[in-house]
C-alpha positions in Angstrom: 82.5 5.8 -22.9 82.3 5.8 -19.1 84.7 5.4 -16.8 84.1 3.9 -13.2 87.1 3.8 -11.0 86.8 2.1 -7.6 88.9 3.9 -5.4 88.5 5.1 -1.8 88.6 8.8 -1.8 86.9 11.3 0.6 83.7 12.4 -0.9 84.5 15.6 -2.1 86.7 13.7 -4.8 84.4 11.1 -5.9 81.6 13.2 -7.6 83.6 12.6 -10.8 84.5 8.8 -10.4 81.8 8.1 -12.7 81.5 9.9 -16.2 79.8 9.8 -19.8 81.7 11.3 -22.8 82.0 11.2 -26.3 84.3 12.6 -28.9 82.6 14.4 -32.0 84.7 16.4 -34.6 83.9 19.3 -36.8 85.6 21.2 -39.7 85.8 24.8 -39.1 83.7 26.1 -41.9 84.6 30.0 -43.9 80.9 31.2 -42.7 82.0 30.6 -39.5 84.9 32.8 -39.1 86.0 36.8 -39.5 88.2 38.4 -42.0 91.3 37.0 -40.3 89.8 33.2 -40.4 89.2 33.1 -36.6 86.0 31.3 -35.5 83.6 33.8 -35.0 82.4 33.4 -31.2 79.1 32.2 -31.5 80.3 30.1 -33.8 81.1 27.7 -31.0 77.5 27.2 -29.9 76.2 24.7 -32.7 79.8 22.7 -31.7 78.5 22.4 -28.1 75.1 20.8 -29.6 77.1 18.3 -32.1 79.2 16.9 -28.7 75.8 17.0 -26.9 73.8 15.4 -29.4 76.6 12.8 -30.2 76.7 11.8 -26.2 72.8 11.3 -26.0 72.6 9.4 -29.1 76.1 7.5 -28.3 74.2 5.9 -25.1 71.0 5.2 -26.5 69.3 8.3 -25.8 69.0 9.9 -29.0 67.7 13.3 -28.7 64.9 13.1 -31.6 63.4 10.0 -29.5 63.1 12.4 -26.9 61.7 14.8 -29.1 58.9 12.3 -30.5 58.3 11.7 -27.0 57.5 15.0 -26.2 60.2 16.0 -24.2 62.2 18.6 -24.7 66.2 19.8 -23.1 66.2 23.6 -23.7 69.4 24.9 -22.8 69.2 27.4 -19.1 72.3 28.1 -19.1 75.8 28.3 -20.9 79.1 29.3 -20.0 82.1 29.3 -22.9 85.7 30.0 -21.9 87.7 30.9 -24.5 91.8 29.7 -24.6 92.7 30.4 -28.0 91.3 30.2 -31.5 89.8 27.7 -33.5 90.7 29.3 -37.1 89.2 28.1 -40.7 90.1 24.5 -42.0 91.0 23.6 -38.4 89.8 20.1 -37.0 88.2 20.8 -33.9 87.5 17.7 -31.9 84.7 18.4 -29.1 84.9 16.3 -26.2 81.4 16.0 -24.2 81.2 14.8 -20.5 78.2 14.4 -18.2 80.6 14.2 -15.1 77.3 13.8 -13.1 73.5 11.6 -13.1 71.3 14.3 -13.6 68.1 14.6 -11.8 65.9 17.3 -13.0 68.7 19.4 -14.3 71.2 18.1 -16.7 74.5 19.5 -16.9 77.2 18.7 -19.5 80.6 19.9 -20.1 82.9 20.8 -22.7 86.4 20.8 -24.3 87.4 22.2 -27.5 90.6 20.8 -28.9 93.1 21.5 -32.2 95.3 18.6 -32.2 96.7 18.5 -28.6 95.7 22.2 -28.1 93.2 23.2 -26.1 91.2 25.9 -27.4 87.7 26.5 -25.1 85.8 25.0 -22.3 82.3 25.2 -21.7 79.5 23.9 -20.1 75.5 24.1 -20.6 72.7 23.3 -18.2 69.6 21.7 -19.0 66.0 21.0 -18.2 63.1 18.6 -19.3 60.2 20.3 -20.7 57.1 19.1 -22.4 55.1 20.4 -25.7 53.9 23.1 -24.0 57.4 24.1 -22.0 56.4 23.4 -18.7 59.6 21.5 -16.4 58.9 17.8 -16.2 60.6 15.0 -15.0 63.1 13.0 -17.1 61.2 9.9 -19.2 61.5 6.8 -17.2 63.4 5.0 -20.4 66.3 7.9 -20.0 66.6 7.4 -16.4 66.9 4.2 -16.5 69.5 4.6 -19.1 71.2 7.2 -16.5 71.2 4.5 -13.9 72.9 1.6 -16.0 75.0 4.4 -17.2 76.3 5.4 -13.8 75.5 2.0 -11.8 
């Protein structure tokens, strides 16, 4: 989904004008909480790769094509705020935005919702690589794709 607006705003407020996102859902598993049923931490970390995965693949850019490629998005960097807990059985719904056309880096951000509840927000930066892990410029088929996407 991507949503263009065409306002006139001073430039500080139109770096987000332009956005990807996609919706993914998961079903908070028993392995993936404590005693008490509350979703273990680092539970949260395969979620942000479902809503990342979903958004590449969504627009054409599945991530295994990338892969066969030989290119590679290892994750830099990732940040996880945590509002309150997803617990077991829940529905959490994982909204993914690319807020920005990435360049070398790739940035994405997360929310974490129950119902109308917002649980966490995160974010995770990423980085071409190629079979051997050195940085590399994005494939010429994904920027184009990143173009059209934020044209």
């Amino acid at each position: 989904m991507v949503f263009p607006l065409a306002l006139h705003l001073p430039a500080r407020l139109t770096l987000y004008l332009s956005m990807i996102t996609s919706r993914s859902s998961v079903s908070v598993r028993y392995a993936e909480t404590d005693m008490m049923g509350v979703v273990y931490h680092g539970s949260y970390l395969p979620w942000l790769e479902v809503g990342r995965t979903a958004l590449l693949k969504e627009h054409g850019m599945p991530y295994r094509e990338l892969e066969s490629d030989g290119f590679f998005l290892p994750v830099l960097e990732v940040g996880l705020r945590y509002l309150k807990p997803a617990k077991y059985d829940d529905t959490v719904v994982i909204t993914t935005f690319l807020r920005e056309k990435p360049t070398l880096r790739i940035r994405m951000d997360y929310e974490l919702h129950r119902g109308d509840e917002l649980l966490v927000t995160a974010f995770t930066m990423h980085a071409f690589i190629d079979r051997n892990g050195r940085p590399v410029r994005p494939p010429a088929a994904f920027v184009a794709a990143m173009d059209r996407l934020f044209a």
